[in-house]
N, C-alpha and C positions, 0 to 999 in steps of 0.2 A: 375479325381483323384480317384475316389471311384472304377470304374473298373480297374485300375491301383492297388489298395491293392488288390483287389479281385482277381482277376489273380495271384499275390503275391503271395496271399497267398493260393491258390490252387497249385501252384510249391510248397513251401514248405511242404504241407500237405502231394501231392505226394510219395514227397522223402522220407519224415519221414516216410510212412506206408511201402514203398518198403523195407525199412530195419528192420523194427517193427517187421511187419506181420510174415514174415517167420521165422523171429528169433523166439517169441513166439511160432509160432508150431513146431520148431524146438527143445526148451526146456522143451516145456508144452503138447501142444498140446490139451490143453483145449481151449474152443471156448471162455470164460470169461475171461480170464486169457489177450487173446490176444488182445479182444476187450478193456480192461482195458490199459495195456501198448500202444497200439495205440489213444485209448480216452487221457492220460497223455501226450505220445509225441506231439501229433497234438494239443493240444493245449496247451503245452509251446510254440512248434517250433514257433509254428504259432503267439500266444503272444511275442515272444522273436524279433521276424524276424519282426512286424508291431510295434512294441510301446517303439523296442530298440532305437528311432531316427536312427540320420547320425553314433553315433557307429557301428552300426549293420547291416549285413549283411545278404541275403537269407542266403550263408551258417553258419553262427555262429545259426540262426534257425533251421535249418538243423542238423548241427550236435549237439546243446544242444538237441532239441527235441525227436533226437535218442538215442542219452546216455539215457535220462529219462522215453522216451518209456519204453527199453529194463530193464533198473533200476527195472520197476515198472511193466513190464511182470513175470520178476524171482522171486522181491518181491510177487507178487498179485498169483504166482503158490505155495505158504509157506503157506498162509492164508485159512482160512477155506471156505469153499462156503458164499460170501454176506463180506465177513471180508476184502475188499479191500476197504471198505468205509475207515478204516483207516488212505487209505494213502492220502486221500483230503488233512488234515491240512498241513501236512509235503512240501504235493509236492505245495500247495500254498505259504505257507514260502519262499519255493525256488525260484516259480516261480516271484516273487516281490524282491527276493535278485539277482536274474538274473536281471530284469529291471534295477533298483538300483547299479547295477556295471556297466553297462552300461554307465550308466549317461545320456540318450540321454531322458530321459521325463522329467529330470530338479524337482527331487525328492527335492524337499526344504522345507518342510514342511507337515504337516498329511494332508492338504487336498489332497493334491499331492498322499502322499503315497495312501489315501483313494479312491479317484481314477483309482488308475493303479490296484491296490487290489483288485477294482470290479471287472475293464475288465478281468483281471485273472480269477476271479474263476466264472464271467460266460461263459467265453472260455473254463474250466474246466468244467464245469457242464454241456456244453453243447456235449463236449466230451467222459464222461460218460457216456452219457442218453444210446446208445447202450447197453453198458454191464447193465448196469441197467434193461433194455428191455427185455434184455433176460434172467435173473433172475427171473425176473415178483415180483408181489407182494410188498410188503412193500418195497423193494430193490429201486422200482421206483422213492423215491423220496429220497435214498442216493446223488444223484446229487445236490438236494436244500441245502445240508449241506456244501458244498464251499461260497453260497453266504451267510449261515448263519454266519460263521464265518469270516468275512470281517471284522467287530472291531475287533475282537480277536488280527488278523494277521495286522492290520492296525496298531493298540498302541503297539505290538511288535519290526513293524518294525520302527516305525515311534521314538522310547525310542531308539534303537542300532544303529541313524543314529543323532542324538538331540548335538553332540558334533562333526558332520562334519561341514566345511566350509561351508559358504553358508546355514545354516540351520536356518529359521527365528521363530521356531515354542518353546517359552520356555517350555510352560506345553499343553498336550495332549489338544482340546475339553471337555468340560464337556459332551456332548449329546455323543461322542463318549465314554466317560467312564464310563455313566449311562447306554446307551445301552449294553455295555460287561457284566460289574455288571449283569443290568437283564438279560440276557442269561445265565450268572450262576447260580444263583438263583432259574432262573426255571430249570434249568438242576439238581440243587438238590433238589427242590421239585418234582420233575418228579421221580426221582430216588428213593423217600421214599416212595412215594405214591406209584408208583409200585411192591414193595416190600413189601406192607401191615402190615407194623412191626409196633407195637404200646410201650409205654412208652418212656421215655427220655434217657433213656442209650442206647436203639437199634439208637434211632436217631441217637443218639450223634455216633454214630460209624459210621451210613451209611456218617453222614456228613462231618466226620472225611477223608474217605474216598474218597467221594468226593471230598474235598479241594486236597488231595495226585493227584487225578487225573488231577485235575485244573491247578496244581504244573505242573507236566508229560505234559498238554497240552499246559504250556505257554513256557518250556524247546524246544520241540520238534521243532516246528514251527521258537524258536529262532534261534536252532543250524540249520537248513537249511537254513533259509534267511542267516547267516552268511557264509554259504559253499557257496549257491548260490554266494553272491556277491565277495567270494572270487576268489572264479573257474572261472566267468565269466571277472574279474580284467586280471586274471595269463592268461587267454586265448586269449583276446581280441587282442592283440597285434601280435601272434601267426595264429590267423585265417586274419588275414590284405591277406597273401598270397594268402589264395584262390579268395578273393578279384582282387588281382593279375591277376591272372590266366586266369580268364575269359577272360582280354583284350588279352592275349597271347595267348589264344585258339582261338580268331577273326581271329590272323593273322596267325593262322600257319593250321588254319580249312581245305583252298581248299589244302594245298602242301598232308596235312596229308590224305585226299582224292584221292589225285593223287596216293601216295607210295601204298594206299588199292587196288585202282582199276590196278596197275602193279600189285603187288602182286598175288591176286587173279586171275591175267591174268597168270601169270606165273603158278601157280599150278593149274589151268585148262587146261595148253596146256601139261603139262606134265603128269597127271592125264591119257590125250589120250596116248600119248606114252608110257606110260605105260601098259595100256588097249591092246592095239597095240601090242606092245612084247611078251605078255603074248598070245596074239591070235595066233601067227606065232610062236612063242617058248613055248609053253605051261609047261616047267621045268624052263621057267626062275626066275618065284619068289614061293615060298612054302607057300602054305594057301593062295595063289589067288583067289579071288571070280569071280562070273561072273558079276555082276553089276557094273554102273560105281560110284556109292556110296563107294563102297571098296576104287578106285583109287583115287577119288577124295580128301579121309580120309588118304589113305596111302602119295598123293602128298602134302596133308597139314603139315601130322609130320613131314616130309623128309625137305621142307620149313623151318620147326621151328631147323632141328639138332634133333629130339625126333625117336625113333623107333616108330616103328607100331606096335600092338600086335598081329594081326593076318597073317600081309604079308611079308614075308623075301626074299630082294635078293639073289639069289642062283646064278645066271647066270655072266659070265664074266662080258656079257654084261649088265645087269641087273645092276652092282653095278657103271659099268663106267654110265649110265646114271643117277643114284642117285647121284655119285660126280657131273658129270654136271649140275642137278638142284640146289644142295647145293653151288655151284661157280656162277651160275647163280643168285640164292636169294641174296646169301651173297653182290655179286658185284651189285643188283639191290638195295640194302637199304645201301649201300657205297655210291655208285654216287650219288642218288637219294638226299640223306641227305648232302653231301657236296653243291652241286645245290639246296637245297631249303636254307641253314643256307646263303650262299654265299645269296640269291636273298633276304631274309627277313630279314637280319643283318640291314638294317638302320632301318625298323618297329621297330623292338626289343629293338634298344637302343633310339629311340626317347617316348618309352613306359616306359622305365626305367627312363630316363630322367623325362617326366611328374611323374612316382609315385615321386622319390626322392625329386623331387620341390614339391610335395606333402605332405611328407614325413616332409621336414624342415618347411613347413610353419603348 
């Protein structure tokens, strides 16, 4: 069981960074920026995909973990160098309002919520630690501030869910609400004493202040667990297909093998006759190379309908062979696809069949 998640969720990690990665350098091309959106993806995807229950699929990890990668690459390119600690609270909110629409951890109460609230933000934190790394300094322990605010984001989410079905919990913990209490407290003593300001009117404004920010931090975190659990409600339904999918990829995998390996057979043998004409007719195509890298590239577009941009039939003969390979592809992904839909039609609908019985029950 345990190397069964672990595999898991190294697929998902995967996936999520192949589409992270390049994004971020594609927008940013900061080295921070990208490690940051791939620390957030990899470890929502990867939270969302192991602790979603039977809702949830690799892909709905997959592709939430993407959106929030790339969300928080373009965010984290806005922020000043070190200023992507910001987005801990928010993306934790979400990441517990994704669980929470899911429904699959059976969220029924704050210790529940307290719970799935941990694994999150040390799946975050530990996601992090890179961009952090490479920051150096004080930056390093921007990562432990996910698992500091675990009450914060706990009495949040656990107050916006206290009038669902199934909800057994009337009033928060007391130790959960004494522990929040002192993390603000010392967050505004921290804040005065830093600032070295002395008399009661300076306080009274840093504190004032304070509370405003308190305010900003208990908003923040709300309105994302509420989008999270929204978007992951409106979604879940929608990603069932890719679900789908996969079993119709089992059955159509070796025919879709067969039509590549003709395919490729076909524009390899024409690729030569091509090569070949061009030896014996040396006018027959314009901007012919001598390699068979040319042919091979000029036999592929010809296959697809697309022109070449370096090689043009000029020759009689030259263009009657290009119609012959184009009637030749066209009738070989004709046939080919009539004879595989013709040989896998019972697979397909005894596949339909089980989802649908699925589906009603």
């Amino acid at each position: 069981m345990p190397s069964r998640l672990i595999w898991l969720a190294v697929r998902i990690a995967a996936a999520i960074a192949i589409v992270v990665v390049p994004f971020g350098y594609a927008v940013s091309g900061a080295r921070i920026d990208v490690l940051v959106g791939a620390g957030c993806g990899l470890a929502i995807g990867v939270g969302v995909g192991l602790r979603g229950g039977s809702a949830s699929h690799p892909w709905t990890g997959i592709l939430v973990g993407s959106i929030v990668g790339i969300s928080a690459a373009l965010i984290a390119g806005t922020l000043p160098l070190g200023g992507w600690g910001a987005l801990i609270l928010p993306i934790l909110g979400l990441a517990v309002g994704l669980i929470d629409g899911l429904g699959g951890s059976s969220l029924a109460g704050y210790r529940d919520v307290l719970r799935e609230t941990f694994v999150m933000s040390v799946l975050l934190a530990v996601g992090l630690v890179p961009a952090a790394a490479a920051l150096g300094g004080l930056a390093t322990i921007l990562p432990l501030t996910a698992i500091i605010l675990v009450p914060l984001v706990t009495l949040i989410a656990g107050f916006l869910s206290r009038r669902r079905e199934g909800w057994r919990d009337a009033r928060p913990p007391r130790v959960l609400v004494l522990v929040t209490l002192a993390l603000f407290v010392a967050g505004a003593l921290l804040s005065v004493a830093e600032t070295g300001v002395r008399g009661i009117s300076q306080v009274g404004v840093i504190l004032v202040n304070v509370l405003f920010a308190f305010l900003l931090l208990l908003a923040l975190p709300a309105a994302t667990f509420l989008l999270g659990r929204t978007a992951i409600t409106w979604l879940q339904p929608r990603l069932r297909v890719y679900g789908y999918l996969a079993d119709y990829l089992r059955v159509m995998w070796v025919p879709i093998g067969g039509f590549a390996v003709g395919y490729l057979t076909i524009i390899v043998l024409f690729s030569g006759f091509y090569g070949m004409l061009e030896h014996f007719r040396p006018d027959a195509f314009d901007g012919a190379g001598a390699g068979i890298t040319d042919w091979v590239s000029f036999a592929f577009f010809t296959a697809l309908g697309q022109d070449f941009t370096t090689v043009v039939p000029v020759s009689v003969g030259a263009r009657v062979l290009v119609g012959a390979h184009l009637i030749l592809s066209a009738g070989w992904a004709l046939v080919l696809f009539a004879a595989v839909m013709s040989s896998i039609r019972p697979k397909l609908d005894r596949i339909a069949r089980r989802h649908g019985e699925g589906g009603e029950g």
